[in-house]
C-alpha distance (Angstrom), angle and dihedral (degrees) to the residues before:
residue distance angle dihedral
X1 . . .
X2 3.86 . .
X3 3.20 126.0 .
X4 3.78 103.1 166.9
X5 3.67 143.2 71.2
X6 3.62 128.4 -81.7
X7 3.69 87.7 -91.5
X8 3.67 97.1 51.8
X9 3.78 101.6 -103.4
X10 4.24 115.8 130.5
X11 3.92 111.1 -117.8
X12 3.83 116.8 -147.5
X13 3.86 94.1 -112.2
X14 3.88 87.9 52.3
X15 3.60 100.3 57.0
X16 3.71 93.6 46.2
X17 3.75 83.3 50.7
X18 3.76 94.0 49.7
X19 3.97 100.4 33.9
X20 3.82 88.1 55.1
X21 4.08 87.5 49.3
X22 3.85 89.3 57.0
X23 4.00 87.1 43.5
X24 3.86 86.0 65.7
X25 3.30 96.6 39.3
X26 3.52 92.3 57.2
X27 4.13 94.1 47.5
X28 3.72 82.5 -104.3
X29 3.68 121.4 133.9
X30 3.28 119.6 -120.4
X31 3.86 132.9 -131.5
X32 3.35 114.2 -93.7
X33 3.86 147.3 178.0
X34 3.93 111.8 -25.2
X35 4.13 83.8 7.6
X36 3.44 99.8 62.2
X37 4.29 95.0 33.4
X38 3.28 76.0 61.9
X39 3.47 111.5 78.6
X40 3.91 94.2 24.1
X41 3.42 124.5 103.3
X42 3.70 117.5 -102.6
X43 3.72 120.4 -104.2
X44 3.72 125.7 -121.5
X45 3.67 89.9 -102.3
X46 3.74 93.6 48.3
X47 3.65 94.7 47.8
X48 4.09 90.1 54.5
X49 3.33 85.4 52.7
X50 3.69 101.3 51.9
X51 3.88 128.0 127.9
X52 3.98 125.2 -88.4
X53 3.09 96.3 -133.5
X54 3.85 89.5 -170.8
X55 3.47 88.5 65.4
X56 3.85 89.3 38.0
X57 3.94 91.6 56.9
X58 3.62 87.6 39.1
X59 3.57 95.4 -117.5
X60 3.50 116.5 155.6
X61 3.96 118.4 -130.5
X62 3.73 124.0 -127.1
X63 4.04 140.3 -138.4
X64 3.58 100.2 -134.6
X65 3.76 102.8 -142.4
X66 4.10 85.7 136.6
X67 4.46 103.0 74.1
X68 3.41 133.4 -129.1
X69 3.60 102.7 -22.4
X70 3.88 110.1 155.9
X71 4.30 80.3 -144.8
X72 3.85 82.9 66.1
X73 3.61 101.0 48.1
X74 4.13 86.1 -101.3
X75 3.22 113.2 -120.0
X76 4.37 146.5 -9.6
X77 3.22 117.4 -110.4
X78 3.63 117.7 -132.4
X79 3.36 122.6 -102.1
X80 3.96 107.5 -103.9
X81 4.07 77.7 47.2
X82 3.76 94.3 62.4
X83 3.54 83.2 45.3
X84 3.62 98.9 56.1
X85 4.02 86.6 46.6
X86 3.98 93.3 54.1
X87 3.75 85.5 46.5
X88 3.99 99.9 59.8
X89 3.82 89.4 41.1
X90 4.10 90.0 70.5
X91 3.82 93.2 54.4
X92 3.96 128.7 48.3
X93 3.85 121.3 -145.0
X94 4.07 139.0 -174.9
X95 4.01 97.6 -85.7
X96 3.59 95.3 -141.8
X97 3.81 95.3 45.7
X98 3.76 82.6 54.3
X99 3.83 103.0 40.2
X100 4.06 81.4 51.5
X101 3.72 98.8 45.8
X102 3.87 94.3 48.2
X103 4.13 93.0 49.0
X104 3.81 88.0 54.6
X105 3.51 95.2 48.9
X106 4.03 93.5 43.1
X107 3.81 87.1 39.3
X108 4.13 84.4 61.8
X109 3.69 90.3 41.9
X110 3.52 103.6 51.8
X111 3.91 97.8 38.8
X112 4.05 99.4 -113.4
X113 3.73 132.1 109.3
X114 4.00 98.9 -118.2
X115 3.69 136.7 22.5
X116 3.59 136.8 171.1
X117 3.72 133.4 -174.0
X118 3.68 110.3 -132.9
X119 3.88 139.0 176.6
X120 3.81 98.3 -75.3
X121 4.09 123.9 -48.8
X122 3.87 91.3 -73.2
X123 3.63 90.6 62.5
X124 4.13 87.4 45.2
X125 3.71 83.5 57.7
X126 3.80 91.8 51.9
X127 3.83 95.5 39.8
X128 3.99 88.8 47.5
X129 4.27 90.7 50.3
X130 4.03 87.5 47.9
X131 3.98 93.5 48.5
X132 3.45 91.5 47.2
X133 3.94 91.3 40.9
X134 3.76 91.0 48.8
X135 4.03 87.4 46.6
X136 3.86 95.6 52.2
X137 3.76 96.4 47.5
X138 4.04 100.8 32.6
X139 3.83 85.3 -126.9
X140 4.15 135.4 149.5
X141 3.50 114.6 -106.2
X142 3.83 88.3 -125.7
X143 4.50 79.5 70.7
X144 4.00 88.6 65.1
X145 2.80 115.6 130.9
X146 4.08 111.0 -24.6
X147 4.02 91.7 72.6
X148 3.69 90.6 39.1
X149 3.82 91.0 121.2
X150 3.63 97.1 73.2
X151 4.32 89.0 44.2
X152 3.33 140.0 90.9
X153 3.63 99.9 -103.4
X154 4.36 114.0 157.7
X155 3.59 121.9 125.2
X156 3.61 116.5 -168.4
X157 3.79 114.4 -141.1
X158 3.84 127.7 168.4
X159 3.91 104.9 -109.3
X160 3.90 88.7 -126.3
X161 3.99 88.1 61.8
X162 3.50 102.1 55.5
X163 3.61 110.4 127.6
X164 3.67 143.1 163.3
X165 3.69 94.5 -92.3
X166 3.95 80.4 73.5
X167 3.69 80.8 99.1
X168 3.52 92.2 64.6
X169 3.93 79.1 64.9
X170 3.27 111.5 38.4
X171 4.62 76.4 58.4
X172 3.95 79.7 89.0
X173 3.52 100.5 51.3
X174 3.33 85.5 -108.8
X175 4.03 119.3 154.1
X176 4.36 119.2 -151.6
X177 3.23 118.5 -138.7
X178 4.12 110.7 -157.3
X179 3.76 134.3 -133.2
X180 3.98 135.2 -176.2
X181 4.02 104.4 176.8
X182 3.19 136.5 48.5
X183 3.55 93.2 -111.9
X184 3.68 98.4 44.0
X185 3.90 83.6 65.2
X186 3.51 99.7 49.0
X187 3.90 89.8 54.2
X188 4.40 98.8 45.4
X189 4.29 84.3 63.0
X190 4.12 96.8 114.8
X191 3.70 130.3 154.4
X192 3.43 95.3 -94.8
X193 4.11 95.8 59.6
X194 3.52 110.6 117.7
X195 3.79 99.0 178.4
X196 3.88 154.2 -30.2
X197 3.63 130.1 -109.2
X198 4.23 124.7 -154.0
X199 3.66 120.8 -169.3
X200 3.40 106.8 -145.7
X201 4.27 100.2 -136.5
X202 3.45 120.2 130.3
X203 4.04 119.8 -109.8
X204 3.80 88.2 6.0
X205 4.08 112.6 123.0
X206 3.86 131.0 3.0
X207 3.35 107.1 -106.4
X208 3.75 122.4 66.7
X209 3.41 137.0 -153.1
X210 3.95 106.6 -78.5
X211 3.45 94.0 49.4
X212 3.83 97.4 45.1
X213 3.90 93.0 47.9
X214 3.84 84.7 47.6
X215 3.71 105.9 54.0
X216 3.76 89.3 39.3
X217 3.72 98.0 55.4
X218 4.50 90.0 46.9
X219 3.56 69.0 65.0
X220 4.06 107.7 47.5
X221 3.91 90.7 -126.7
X222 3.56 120.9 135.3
X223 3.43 122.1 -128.5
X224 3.82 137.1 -145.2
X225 3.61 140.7 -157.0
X226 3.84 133.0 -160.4
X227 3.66 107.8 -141.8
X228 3.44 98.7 155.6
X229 3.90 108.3 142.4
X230 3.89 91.1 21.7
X231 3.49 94.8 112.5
X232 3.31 132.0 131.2
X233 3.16 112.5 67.0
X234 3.70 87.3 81.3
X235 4.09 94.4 -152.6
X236 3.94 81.1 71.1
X237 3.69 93.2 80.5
X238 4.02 80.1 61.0
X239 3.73 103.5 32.2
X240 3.74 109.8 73.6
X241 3.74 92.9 46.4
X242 3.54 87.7 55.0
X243 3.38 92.2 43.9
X244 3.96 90.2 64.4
X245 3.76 102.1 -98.3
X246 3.88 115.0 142.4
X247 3.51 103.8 -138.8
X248 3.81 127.5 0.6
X249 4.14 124.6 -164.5
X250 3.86 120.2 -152.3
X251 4.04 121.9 -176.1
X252 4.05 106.2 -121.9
X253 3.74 90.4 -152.7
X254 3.98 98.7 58.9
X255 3.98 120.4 61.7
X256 4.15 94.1 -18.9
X257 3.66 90.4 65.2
X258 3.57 102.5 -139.3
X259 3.84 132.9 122.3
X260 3.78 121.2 -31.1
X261 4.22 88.3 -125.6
X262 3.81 94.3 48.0
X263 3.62 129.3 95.2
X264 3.64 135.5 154.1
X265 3.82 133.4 -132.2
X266 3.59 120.3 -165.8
X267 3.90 140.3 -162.7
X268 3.43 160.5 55.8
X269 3.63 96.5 28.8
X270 4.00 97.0 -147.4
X271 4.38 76.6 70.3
X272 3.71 96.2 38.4
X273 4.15 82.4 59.9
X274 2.76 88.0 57.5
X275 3.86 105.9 44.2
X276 3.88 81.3 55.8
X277 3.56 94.7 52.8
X278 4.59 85.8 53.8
X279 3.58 80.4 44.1
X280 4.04 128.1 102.4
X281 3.19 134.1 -64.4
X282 3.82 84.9 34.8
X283 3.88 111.8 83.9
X284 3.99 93.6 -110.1
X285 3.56 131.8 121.0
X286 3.80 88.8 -76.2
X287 3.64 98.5 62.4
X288 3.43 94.2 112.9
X289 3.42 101.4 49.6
X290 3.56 96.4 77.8
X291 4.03 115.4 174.4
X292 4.19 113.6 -157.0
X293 3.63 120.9 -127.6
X294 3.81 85.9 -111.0
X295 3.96 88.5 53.9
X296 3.79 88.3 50.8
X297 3.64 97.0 44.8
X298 4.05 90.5 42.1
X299 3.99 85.2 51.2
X300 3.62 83.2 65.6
X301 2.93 107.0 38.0
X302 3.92 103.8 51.2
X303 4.24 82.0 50.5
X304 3.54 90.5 55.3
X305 3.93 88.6 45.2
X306 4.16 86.3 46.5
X307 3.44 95.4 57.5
X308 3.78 95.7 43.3
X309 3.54 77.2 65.5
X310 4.45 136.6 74.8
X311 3.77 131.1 -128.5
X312 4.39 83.5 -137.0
X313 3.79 86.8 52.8
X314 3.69 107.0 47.7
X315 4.04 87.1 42.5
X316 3.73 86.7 47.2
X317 3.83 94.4 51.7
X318 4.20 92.0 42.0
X319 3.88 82.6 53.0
X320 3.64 92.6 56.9
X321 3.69 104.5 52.9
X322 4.20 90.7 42.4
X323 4.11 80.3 56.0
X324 4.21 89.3 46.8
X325 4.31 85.9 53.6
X326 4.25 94.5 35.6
X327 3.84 86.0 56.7
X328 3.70 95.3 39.3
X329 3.94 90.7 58.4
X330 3.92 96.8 30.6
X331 3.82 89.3 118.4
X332 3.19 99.8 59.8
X333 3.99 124.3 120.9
X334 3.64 102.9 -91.6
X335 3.31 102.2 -19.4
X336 3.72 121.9 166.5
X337 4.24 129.1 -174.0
X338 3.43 128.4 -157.4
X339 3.61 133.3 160.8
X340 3.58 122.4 -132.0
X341 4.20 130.2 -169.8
X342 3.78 116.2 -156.7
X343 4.19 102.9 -123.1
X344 4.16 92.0 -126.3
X345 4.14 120.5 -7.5
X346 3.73 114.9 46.2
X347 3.87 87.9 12.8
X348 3.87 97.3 -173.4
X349 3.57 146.8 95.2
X350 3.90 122.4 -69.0
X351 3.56 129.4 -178.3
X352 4.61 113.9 -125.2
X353 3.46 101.3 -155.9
X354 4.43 96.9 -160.2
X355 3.37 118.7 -173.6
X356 4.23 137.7 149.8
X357 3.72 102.2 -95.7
X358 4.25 87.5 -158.3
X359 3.32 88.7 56.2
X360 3.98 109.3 42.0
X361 4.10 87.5 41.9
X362 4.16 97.6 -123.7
X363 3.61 133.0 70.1
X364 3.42 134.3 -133.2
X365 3.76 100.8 -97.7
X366 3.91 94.4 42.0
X367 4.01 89.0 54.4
X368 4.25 88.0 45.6
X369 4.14 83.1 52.7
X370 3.95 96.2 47.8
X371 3.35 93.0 49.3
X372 3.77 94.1 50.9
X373 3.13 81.2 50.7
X374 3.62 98.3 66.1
X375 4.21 129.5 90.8
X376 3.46 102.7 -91.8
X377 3.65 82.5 28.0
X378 4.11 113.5 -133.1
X379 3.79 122.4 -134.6
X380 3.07 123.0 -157.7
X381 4.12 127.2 -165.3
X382 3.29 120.1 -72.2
X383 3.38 95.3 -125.6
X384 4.09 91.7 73.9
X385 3.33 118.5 127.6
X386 4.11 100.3 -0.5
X387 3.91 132.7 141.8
X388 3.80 87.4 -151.5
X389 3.80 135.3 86.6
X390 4.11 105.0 -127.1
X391 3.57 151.1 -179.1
X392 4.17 80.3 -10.7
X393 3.59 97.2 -54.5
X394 4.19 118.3 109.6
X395 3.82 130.0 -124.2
X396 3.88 124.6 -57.4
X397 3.28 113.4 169.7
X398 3.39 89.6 141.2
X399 3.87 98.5 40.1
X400 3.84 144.4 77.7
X401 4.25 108.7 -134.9
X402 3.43 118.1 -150.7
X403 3.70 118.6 -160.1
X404 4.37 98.7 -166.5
X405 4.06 93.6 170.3
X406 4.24 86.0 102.6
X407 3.70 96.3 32.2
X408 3.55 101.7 121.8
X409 4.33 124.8 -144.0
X410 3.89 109.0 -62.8
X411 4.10 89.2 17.4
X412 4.03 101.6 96.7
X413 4.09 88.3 55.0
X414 4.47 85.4 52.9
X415 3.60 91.7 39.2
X416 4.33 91.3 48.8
X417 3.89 96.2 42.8
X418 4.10 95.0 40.5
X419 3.92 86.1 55.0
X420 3.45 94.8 43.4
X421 4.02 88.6 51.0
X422 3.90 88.0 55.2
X423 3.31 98.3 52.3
X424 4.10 98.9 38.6
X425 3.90 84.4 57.4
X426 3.42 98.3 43.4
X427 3.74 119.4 171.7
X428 3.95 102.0 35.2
């Protein structure tokens, strides 16, 4: 009986044609109906037809005119992304010959001697502390961070970078030990130091980057920096190893556009090694912060669709659908637009929508909640509405920001005329 091609090969529908043949021949029954649908793949029809499972959950969706918040699922991939993603998931692989394969390839890509993709930047920032750990104290993984006490364990960070990600630290058992002047940093070097971390934020701390890579290398410590929404420009994924730094983490869901749980850390590769070797499925520290084949591959993927791509285009395009809303809401009472570009993290254009909240009838906040309100829901940036500078954008208390980097085709044109329908009604 054939159950192949011409050529030889087996199709899907023949095995399941000749593997339930041998279950009857054996007195075995075979899979049938809902059984054997079961474990086929879906056809193209079935796959149109497939749940939303949004929908399903009752989950409502969401016009992302907010940014790469990880609280709003960060950002879309692009479309030869998702791809890429629903490719891996039909085929399984040996993790580790995977997880090694794709930091070469990135590693060539991005101009670096190591790279790893990891669960997200904060677990980066943990792998990059347990590499470093594991360096300093010639330990195995399996030591971090239960016999931390007898370690090396300080990580230098400026006092004016501390953070909430110091959690993905202190994961190593690892203590920080803060600084504010130059010479304050020069003096907390000690042989148990295992590493330095730099936020990258702009204005924050006194000491900059040359002179914190310097004094930390007279002292054979490597150094880290966060840069995990600093991208675009694209020639960041590039810059701060070439700068000098050690290892650098980037989130994959922000400006890279590839799966929410993916991140990248790059390097020196003798500490991405050994980043891999905390990593899952080893029993290190990074157990737990397993990345999926489809992760890995999307990782890839959206770099490879990133640097098919230009800083001048992607500002250009961002620039067009802030114009679409500014003309949409033009007649407004007192409206003013203006774009604004964050100096480092989220470096690109968003649309301040100012207006006099006496005069149009609604503030800022109250048009942020009725558009959340809304089915798909529309959020706005977080930055609406409030008397503080933040996350590098300025003041708006008087102002709507529109973040239209994720706004998908067709979604500047909602966002402009469902703003411009707050504000005409005014008080509800």
């Amino acid at each position: 009986m054939s159950t192949g091609t011409a050529s030889g090969a087996l199709t899907r529908r023949g095995f399941l044609q000749w593997s339930q043949s041998m279950l009857a021949m054996l007195g075995v029954a075979p899979l049938v109906g809902s059984s054997a649908e079961a474990f086929a793949a879906p056809s193209s029809a079935a796959g149109a037809a497939s749940a939303d499972y949004y929908a399903k959950l009752g989950v409502t969706k969401m016009i992302n005119a907010a940014g790469t918040y990880t609280m709003y699922t960060a950002s879309v991939m692009p479309p030869q992304v998702q791809l890429a993603v629903a490719q891996a998931a039909k085929h399984p692989v040996h993790l580790r010959d995977l997880q090694v394969k794709s930091g070469e390839y990135l590693a060539q890509k991005l101009r670096c001697e190591g790279a790893v993709v990891t669960c997200g930047a904060s677990s980066a920032l943990t792998l990059a502390t347990a590499a470093c750990m594991t360096a300093a104290n010639n330990v195995k993984p399996e030591d971090i961070p239960q016999n931390v006490g007898s370690l090396k364990n300080e990580v230098i960070v400026q006092k004016a970078h501390r953070y909430g990600y110091d959690h993905a630290i202190f994961l190593c058992g690892a203590k920080i030990v803060e600084v504010e002047t130059l010479e304050d940093y020069k003096r907390a070097f000690n042989e148990k130091t295992i590493m330095t971390n730099f936020f990258n934020a702009a204005g924050k701390g006194e000491i900059g980057h040359e002179q914190w890579l310097e004094v930390a290398h007279q002292h054979n410590v490597p150094c880290h920096i966060d840069a995990a929404a600093d991208m675009p420009p694209i020639s960041n994924l590039w810059k701060y190893t070439g700068m000098g730094f050690d290892l650098v983490c980037f989130s994959g869901g922000k400006g890279i556009r590839g799966p929410q749980n993916a991140g990248l850390l790059l390097g020196k590769k003798r500490l991405t090694d050994l980043a891999h070797e905390n990593n899952n499925p080893n029993e290190g520290v990074g157990r737990g912060m397993k990345v999926a084949k489809e992760q890995i591959v999307g990782m890839v993927a959206a770099v490879d669709w990133l640097l098919s791509q230009s800083d001048e285009g992607m500002e250009k395009e961002f620039t067009r659908r802030a114009d679409i809303i500014s003309h949409i809401v033009k007649d407004v009472p007192t409206m003013k637009t203006t774009i604004f570009t964050p100096e480092v993290a989220n470096h690109v254009p968003h649309l301040i929508l100012t207006y006099d909240p006496a005069v149009v009838g609604v503030t800022p906040k109250e048009v942020q909640e009725r558009l959340r309100a809304l089915d798909p829901s529309i959020e706005l940036n977080p930055s609406t509405g409030s008397p503080r500078a933040n996350n590098g954008m300025p003041s708006c208390p008087n102002a709507l920001v529109v973040g239209t980097w994720m706004l998908l085709p067709g979604e500047p044109e909602i966002v402009g005329r469902q703003i411009r329908a707050v504000l005409k009604k005014g008080k509800a």
